[in-house]
C-alpha positions as CSV (number, residue, x, y, z in Angstrom):
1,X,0.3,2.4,44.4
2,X,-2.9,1.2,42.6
3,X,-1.2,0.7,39.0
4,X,0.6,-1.7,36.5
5,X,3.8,-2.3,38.4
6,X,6.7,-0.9,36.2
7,X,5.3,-2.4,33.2
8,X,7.7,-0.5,30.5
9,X,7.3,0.0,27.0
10,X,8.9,1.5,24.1
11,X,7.2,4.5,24.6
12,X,7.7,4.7,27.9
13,X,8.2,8.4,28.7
14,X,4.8,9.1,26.6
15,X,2.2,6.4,28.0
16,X,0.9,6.1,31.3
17,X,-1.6,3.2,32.1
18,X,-4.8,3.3,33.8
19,X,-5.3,3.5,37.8
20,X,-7.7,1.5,40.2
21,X,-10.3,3.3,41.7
22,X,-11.2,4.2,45.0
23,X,-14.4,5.3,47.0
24,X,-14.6,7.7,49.5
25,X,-17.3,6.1,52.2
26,X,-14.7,5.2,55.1
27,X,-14.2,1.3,56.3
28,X,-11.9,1.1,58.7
29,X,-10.0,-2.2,58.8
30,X,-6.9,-0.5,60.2
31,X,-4.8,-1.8,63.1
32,X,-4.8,0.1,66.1
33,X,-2.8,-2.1,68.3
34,X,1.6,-1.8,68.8
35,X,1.4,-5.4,70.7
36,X,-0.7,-7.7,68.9
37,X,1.6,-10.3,67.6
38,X,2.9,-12.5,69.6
39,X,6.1,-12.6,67.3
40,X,8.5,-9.9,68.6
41,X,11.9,-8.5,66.7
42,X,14.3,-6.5,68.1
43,X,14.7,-2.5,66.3
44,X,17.2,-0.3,67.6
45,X,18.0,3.5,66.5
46,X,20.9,2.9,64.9
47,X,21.9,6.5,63.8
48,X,20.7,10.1,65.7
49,X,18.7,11.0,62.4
50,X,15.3,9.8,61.1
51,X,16.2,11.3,58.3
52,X,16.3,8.6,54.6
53,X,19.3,8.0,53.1
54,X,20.3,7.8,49.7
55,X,16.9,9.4,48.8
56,X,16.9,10.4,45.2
57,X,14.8,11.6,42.8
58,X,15.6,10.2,39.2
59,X,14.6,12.6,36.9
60,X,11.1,13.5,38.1
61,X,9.6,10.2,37.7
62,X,11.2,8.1,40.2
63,X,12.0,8.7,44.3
64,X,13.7,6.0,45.8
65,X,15.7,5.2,49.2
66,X,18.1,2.8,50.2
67,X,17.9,-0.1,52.7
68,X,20.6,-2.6,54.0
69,X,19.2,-6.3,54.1
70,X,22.0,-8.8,55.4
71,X,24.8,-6.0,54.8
72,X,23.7,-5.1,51.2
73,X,22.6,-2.3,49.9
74,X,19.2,-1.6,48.1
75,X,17.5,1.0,46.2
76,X,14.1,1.0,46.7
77,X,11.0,2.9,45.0
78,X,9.0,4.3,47.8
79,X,5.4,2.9,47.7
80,X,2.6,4.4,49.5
81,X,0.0,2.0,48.0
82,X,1.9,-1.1,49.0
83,X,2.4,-3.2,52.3
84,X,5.6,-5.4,52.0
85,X,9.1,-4.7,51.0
86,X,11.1,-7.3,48.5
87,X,14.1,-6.8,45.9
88,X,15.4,-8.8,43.3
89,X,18.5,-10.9,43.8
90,X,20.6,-13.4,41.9
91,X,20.5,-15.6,44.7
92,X,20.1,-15.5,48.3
93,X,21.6,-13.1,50.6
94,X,24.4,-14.2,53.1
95,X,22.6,-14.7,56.7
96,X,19.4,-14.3,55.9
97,X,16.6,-17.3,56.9
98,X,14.1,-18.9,54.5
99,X,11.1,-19.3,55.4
100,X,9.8,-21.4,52.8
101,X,6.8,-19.7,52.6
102,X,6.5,-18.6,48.4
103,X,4.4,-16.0,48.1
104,X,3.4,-13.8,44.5
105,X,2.0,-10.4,44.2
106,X,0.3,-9.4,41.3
107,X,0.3,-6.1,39.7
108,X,-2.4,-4.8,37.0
109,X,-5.8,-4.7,36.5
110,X,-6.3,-8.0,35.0
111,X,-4.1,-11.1,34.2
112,X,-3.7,-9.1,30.4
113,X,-1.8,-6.5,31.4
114,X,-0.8,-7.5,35.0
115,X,2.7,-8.2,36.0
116,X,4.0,-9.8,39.1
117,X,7.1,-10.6,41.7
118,X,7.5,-14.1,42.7
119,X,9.2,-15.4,45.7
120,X,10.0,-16.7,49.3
121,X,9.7,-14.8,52.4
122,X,13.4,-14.4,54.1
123,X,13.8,-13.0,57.3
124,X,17.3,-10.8,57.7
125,X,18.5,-7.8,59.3
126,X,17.3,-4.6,57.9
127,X,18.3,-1.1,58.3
128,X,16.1,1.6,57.0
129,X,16.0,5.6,57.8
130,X,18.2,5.4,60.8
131,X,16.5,1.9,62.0
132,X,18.0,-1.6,62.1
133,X,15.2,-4.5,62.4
134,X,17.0,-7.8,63.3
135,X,14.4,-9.5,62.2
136,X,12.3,-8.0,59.0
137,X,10.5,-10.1,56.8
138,X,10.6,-9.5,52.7
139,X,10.2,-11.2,49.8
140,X,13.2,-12.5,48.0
141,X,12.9,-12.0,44.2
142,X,15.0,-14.4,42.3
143,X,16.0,-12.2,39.2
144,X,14.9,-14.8,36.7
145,X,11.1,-14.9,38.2
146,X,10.7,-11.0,37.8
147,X,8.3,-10.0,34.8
148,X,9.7,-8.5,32.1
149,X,10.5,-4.3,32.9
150,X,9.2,-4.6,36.7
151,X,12.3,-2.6,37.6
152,X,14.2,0.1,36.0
153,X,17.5,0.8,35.5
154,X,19.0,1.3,39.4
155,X,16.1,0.5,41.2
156,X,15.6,-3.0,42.9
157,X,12.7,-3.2,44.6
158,X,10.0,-1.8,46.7
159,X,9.6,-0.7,50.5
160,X,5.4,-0.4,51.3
161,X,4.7,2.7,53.0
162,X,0.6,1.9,53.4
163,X,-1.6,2.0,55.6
164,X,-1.6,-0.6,58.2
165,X,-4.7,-3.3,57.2
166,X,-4.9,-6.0,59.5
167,X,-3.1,-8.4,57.3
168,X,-0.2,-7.7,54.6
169,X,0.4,-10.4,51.9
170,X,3.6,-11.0,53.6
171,X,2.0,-12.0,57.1
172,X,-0.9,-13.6,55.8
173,X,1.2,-16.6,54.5
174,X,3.2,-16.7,57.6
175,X,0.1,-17.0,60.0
176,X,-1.1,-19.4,57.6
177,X,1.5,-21.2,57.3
178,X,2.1,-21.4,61.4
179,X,5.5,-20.1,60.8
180,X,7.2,-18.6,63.9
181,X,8.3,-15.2,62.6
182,X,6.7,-11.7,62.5
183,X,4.9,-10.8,59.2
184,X,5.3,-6.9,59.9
185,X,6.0,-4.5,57.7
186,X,9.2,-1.9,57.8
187,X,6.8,0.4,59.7
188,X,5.1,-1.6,61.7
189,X,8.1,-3.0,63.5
190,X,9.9,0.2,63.6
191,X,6.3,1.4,65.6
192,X,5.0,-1.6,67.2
193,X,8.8,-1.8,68.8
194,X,9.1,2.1,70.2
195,X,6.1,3.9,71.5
196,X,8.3,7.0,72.0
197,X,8.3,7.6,67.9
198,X,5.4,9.9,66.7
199,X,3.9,6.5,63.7
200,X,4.2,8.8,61.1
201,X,6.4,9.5,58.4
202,X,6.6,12.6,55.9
203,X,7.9,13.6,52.5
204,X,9.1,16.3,50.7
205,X,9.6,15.6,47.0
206,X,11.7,17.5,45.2
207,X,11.4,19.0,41.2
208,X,14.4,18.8,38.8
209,X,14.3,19.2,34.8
210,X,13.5,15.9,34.3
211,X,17.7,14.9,32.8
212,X,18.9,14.4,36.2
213,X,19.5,13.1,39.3
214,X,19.2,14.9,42.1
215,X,18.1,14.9,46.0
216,X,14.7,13.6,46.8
217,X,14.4,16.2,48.8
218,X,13.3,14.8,52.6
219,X,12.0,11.5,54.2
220,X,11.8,11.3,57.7
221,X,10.2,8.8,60.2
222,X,8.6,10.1,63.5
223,X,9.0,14.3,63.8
224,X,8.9,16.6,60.5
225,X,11.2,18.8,58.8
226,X,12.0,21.6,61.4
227,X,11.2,24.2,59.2
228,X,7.8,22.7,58.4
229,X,6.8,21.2,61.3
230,X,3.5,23.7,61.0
231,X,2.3,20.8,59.0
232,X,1.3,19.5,62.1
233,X,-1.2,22.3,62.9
234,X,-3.0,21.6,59.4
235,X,-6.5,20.1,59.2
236,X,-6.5,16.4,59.8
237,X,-7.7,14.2,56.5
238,X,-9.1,10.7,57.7
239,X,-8.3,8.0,55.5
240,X,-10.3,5.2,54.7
241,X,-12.0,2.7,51.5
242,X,-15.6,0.9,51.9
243,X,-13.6,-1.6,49.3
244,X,-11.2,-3.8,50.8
245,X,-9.3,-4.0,47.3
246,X,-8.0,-0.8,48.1
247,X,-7.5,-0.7,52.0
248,X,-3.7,-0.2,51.5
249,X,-4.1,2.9,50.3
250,X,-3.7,6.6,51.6
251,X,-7.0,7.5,50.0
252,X,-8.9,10.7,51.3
253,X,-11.7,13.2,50.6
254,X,-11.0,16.2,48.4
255,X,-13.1,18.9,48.8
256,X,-12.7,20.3,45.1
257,X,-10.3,20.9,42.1
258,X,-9.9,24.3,41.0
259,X,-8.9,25.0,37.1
260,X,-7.7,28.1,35.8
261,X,-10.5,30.0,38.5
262,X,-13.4,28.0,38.0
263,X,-14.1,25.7,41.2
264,X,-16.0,22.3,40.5
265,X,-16.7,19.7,43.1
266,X,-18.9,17.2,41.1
267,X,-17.5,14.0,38.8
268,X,-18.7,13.9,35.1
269,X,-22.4,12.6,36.3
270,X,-22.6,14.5,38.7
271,X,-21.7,13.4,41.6
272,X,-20.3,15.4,44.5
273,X,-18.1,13.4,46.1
274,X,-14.2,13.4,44.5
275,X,-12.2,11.3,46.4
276,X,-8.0,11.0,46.0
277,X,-5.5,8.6,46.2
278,X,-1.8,9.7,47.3
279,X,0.6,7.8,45.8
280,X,4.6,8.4,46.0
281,X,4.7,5.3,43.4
282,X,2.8,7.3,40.1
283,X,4.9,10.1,38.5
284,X,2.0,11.5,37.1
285,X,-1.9,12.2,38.0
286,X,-4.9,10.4,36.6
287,X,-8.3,12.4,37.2
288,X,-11.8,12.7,35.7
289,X,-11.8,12.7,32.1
290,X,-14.0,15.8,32.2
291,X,-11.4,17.8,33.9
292,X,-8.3,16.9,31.7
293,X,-10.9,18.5,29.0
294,X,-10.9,21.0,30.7
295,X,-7.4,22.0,31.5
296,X,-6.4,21.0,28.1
297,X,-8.8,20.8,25.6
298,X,-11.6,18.5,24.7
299,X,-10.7,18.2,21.0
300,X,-6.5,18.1,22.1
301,X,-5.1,15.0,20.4
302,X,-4.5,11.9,22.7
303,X,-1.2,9.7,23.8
304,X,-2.3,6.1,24.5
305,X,-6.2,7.5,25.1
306,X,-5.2,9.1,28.5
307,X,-2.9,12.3,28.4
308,X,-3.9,15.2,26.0
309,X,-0.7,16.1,23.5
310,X,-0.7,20.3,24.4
311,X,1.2,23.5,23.3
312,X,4.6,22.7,24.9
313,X,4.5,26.8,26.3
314,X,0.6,26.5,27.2
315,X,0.4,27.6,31.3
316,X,-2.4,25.4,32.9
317,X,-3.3,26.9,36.7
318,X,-4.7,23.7,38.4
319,X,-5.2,23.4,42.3
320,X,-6.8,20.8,44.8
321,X,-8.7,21.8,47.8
322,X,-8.5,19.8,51.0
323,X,-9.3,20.2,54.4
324,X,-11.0,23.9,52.7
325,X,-7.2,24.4,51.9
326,X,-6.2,25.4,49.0
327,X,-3.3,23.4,47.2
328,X,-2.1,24.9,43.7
329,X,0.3,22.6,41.0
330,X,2.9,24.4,39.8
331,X,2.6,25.0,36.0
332,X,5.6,23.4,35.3
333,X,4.4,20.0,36.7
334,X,1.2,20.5,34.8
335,X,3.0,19.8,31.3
336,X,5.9,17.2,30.0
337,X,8.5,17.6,26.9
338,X,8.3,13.4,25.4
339,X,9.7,13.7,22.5
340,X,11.3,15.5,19.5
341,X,9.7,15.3,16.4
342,X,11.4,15.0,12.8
343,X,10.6,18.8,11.6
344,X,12.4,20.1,14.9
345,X,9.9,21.2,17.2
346,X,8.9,19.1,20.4
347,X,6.1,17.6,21.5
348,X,4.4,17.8,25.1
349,X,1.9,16.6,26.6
350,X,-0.3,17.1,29.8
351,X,1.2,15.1,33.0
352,X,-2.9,14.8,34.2
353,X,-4.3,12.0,32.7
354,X,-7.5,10.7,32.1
355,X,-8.9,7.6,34.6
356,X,-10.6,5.2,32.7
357,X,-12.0,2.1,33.2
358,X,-14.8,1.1,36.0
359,X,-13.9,3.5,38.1
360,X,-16.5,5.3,41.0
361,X,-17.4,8.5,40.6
362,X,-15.2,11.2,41.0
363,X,-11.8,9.1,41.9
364,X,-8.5,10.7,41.6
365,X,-5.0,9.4,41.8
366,X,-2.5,11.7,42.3
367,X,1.1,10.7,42.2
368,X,4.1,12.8,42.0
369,X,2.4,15.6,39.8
370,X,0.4,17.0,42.5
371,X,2.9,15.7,45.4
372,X,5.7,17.7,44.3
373,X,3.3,20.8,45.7
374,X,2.1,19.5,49.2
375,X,4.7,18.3,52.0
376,X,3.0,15.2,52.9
377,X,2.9,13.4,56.5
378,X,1.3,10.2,56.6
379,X,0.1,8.5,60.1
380,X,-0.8,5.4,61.0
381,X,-2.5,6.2,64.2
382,X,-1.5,3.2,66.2
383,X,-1.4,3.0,70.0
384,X,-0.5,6.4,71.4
385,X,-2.7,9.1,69.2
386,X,-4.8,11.4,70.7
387,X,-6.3,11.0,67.2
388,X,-6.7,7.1,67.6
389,X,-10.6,7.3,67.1
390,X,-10.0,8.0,63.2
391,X,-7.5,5.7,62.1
392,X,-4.8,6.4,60.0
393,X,-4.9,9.7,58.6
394,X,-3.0,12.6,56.0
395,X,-1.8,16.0,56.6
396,X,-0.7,18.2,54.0
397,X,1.2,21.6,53.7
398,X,1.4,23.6,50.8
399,X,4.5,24.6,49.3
400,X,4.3,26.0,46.2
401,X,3.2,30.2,46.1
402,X,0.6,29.9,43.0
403,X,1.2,33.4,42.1
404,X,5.2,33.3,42.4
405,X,5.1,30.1,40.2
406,X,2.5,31.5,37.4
407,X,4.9,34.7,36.9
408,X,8.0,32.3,36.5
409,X,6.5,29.9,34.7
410,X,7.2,31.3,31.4
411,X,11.1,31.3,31.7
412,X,11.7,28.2,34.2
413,X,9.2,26.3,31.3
414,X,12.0,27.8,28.6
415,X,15.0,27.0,30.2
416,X,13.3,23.2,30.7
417,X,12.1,22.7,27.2
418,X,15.6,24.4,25.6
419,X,17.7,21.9,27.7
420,X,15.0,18.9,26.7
421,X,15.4,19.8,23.1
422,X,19.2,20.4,23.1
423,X,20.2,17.3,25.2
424,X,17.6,14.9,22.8
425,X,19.0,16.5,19.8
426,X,22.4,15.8,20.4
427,X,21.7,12.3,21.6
428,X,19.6,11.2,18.4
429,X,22.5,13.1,16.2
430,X,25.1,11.0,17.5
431,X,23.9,7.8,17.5
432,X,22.3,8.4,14.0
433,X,25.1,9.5,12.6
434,X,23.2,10.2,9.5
435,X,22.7,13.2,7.3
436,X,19.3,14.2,8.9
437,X,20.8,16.2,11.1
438,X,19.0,19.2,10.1
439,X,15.5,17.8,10.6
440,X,16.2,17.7,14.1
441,X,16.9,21.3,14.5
442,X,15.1,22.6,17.5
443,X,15.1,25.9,16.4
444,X,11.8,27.7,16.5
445,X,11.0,24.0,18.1
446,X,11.1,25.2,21.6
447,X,10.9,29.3,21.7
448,X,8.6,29.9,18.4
449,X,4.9,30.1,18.9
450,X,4.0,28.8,15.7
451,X,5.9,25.9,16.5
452,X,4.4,25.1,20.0
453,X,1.4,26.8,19.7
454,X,0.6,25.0,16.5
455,X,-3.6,24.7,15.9
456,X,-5.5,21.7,16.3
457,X,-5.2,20.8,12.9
458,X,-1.5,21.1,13.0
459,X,-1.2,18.6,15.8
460,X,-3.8,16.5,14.4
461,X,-1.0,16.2,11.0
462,X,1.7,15.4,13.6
463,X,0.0,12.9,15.1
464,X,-0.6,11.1,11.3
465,X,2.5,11.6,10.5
466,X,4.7,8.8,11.3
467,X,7.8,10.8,12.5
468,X,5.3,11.5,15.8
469,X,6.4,7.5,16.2
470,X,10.4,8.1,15.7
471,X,9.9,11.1,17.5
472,X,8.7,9.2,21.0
473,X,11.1,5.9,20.6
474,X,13.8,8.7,20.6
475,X,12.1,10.9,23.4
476,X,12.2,7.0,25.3
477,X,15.6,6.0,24.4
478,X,17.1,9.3,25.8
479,X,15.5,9.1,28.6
480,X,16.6,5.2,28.9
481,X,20.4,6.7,28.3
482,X,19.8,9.5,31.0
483,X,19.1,6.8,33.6
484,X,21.6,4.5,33.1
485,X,24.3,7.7,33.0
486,X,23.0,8.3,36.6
487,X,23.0,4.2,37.4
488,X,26.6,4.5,36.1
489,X,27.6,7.4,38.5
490,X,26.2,6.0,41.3
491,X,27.6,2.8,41.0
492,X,31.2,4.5,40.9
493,X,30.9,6.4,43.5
494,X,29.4,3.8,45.9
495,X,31.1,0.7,45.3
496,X,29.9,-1.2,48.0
497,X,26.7,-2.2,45.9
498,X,26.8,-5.2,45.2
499,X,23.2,-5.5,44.1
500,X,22.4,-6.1,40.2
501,X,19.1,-4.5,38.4
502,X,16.6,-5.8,36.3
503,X,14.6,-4.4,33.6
504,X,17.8,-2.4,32.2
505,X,16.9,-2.1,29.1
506,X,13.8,-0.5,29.5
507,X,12.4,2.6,31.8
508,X,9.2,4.1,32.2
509,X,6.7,6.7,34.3
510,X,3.8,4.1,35.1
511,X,2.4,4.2,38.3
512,X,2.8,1.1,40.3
513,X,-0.4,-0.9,40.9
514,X,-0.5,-3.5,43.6
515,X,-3.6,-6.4,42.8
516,X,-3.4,-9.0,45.1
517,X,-1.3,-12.1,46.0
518,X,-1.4,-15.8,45.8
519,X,1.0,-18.2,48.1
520,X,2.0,-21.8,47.7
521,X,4.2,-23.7,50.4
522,X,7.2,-26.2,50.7
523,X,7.6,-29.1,52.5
């Protein structure tokens, strides 16, 4: 993931931050090899399924797994932008070696807004998907070195499901540090160690209302989904970066994006040569500014100078052509509730962003937005392909019916934004306890189309108006309430964690950007 890592603010469930870039000319700088470390760790199958456990999708913004490291549990975010795996702790974990070897990864564009993880590299047995490593490496995050809000509510860490560059943060500062232990990733080890496994892994992301927790939907490591494992049979999409920044990535060509009928295949200047990022970590998209105008408006107000604010029952038709496939995003992914604002009716806003900064030509980053429509299998390519010519590479089956979704659009949007309203009214009534209880009234708010299908000039009021503030700290403090309601259940009903998270008292939908890393030793 090529954004600020977990870098939460008050208005977190409004504001999205800015992505890195990528480029679409291929570099390959991937490793091809099982057996070219001379540092070897034992992995054994260590259930009959590939399958993820404890694979859960927090209210459409957050997937995560779990992990066992030294006999505790972990939930992780999975990342398909970054290499290593580490979690927070309060101190170290029973059995597990130091290595002494202190490593920091930075997240963010620039030391401004960056944020960062800061720790040693442990070695400890590590069970993942239905594997058990003896031997995995990860960084050890002492909870009082973590940036402020780098985890939410729940979640304690990160597992890096990227592509396999020659050399990860993690076993960069082991080589150079002459320590005897094997940098390797999660993956890596799990393929390195058994050339029987198919060095792929796929997902399946599932959609909920955006309150809830609920399955993640499916994560398996080696074969597919049964019932999709036509994915296999799709066209293969060669991944690759001419900038090494970026190498880590699942970044591949994109043939066009396709907006309510109209086909382009060309950035903002021009050129033809869009480009995408895939990335489990970002809960949203970011795009070419030119085509949010499109799908939402040029003159459509702006949260934070990257999403559009939009008529909360407005039905965008948006889908991405790879391979010459076509891949459409359900309408319902195309726009969020955020907020409720003081006269009753809510506020939405368009889950494709703009990408700004210095960014090449025609660079996408889609997250869970566009994910949630395309089962996804990753591979790595190592060893055994028939393929092994191309490096890693994607493969992507569609899996949403554009026609079925645009005819239920209308009432799954209703029965989304009635169940927004309803659950942020009642939360802002009773913790108010005041006698505005009126002004948050959603009715009309959610069903009425002169309240969500307001003219320019209406939203251009809202947004003057200083309730359009009150209105997202409340939209972000219910959501905040929502995840630690589902932290709360889960930690009842699995009392075995013994884990504790940072960054409670914040949440947020920013995509997760991975920098770069720095690494000091000990004597």
């Amino acid at each position: 993931m090529y954004q600020r890592l977990l870098s939460f603010s008050f208005l977190a469930s409004t504001v999205l931050s800015s992505a890195f870039a990528i480029h679409i000319p291929l570099r390959r700088g991937f490793v091809s090899s099982r057996d070219d470390s001379p540092h070897k760790v034992t992995v054994t199958k260590s259930s009959t399924s590939n399958d993820l456990s404890g694979f859960v999708n927090y209210g459409d913004f957050r997937y995560i797994g779990n992990i066992t490291i030294a006999g505790q549990s972990y939930e992780v975010i999975l990342d398909t932008g970054s290499p290593d795996l580490w979690v927070v702790t309060d101190s170290a974990l029973p059995g597990a070696v130091n290595t002494s070897v202190s490593v920091k990864l930075n997240y963010g564009t620039d030391a401004a807004d960056g944020s960062s993880i800061h720790g040693d590299i442990f070695t400890a047995e590590v069970e993942f998907a239905g594997f058990t490593i003896a031997q995995q490496a990860y960084i050890d995050v002492q909870n009082s070195t973590v940036s402020d809000g780098l985890v939410a509510p729940g979640i304690s860490g990160l597992i890096g499901l990227s592509p396999l560059t020659e050399t990860s943060p993690v076993a960069s500062q082991l080589k150079e540090a002459n320590y005897n232990a094997s940098g390797y990733n999660t993956l890596q080890n799990i393929f390195f160690n058994d050339p029987s496994i198919q060095p792929q892994f796929t997902i399946l992301m599932s959609r909920n209302d955006g309150l809830n927790e609920t399955s993640g939907g499916a994560f398996t490591i080696g074969d597919p989904v049964p019932e999709l494992a036509s994915i296999q049979d799709t066209p293969i999409l060669p991944v690759g970066s001419d900038s090494p920044l970026i190498a880590q990535h699942w970044t591949v060509h994109m043939d066009a994006i396709i907006i309510n009928g109209q086909w382009y295949n060309t950035s903002s200047s021009g050129a033809a040569n869009l480009s995408a990022i895939l990335d489990t970590g970002t809960p949203t998209a970011l795009v070419d500014p030119r085509f949010v105008d499109i799908m939402y408006g040029a003159n459509a107000e702006q949260i934070d100078t990257d999403y559009s604010v939009v008529d909360c029952n407005a039905q965008v038709n948006v889908s991405l052509v790879f391979g010459e496939n076509e891949f459409p995003i359900n309408p319902i992914d195309a726009i969020q509730p955020v907020a409720l604002a003081k006269n009753g009716s809510l506020i939405c806003k368009g889950a494709i962003g703009r990408l700004a900064g210095s960014f090449p030509d025609g660079s996408l980053l889609l997250g869970d937005t566009f994910l949630r429509n395309a089962y996804t299998l990753y591979n790595l390519n190592i060893g055994n392909s028939s393929q092994a010519e191309i490096g890693p590479y994607v493969q992507m089956l569609s899996t949403t019916d554009a026609e079925a979704a645009a005819q239920e659009f209308a009432q799954a949007n209703q029965e989304r934004l009635s169940a927004f309203a309803a659950a942020l009214s009642e939360n802002s009534t009773s913790s108010s306890g005041s006698d505005d209880d009126d002004d948050l009234s959603v009715a009309g708010g959610v069903s009425s189309p002169s309240a969500s299908s307001s003219s320019s000039d209406d939203y251009s009021a809202l947004m003057r108006n200083s309730y359009i503030i009150i209105g997202l700290m409340a939209g972000a403090l219910f959501l905040l309430i929502v995840i630690a309601a589902m932290l709360v259940r889960r930690a009842r009903a699995s009392p075995q964690r013994t884990y504790r998270p940072v960054g409670a008292e914040k949440s947020d939908q920013l995509p997760l950007q991975y920098e770069g890393f720095a690494a000091t030793y000990k004597d």
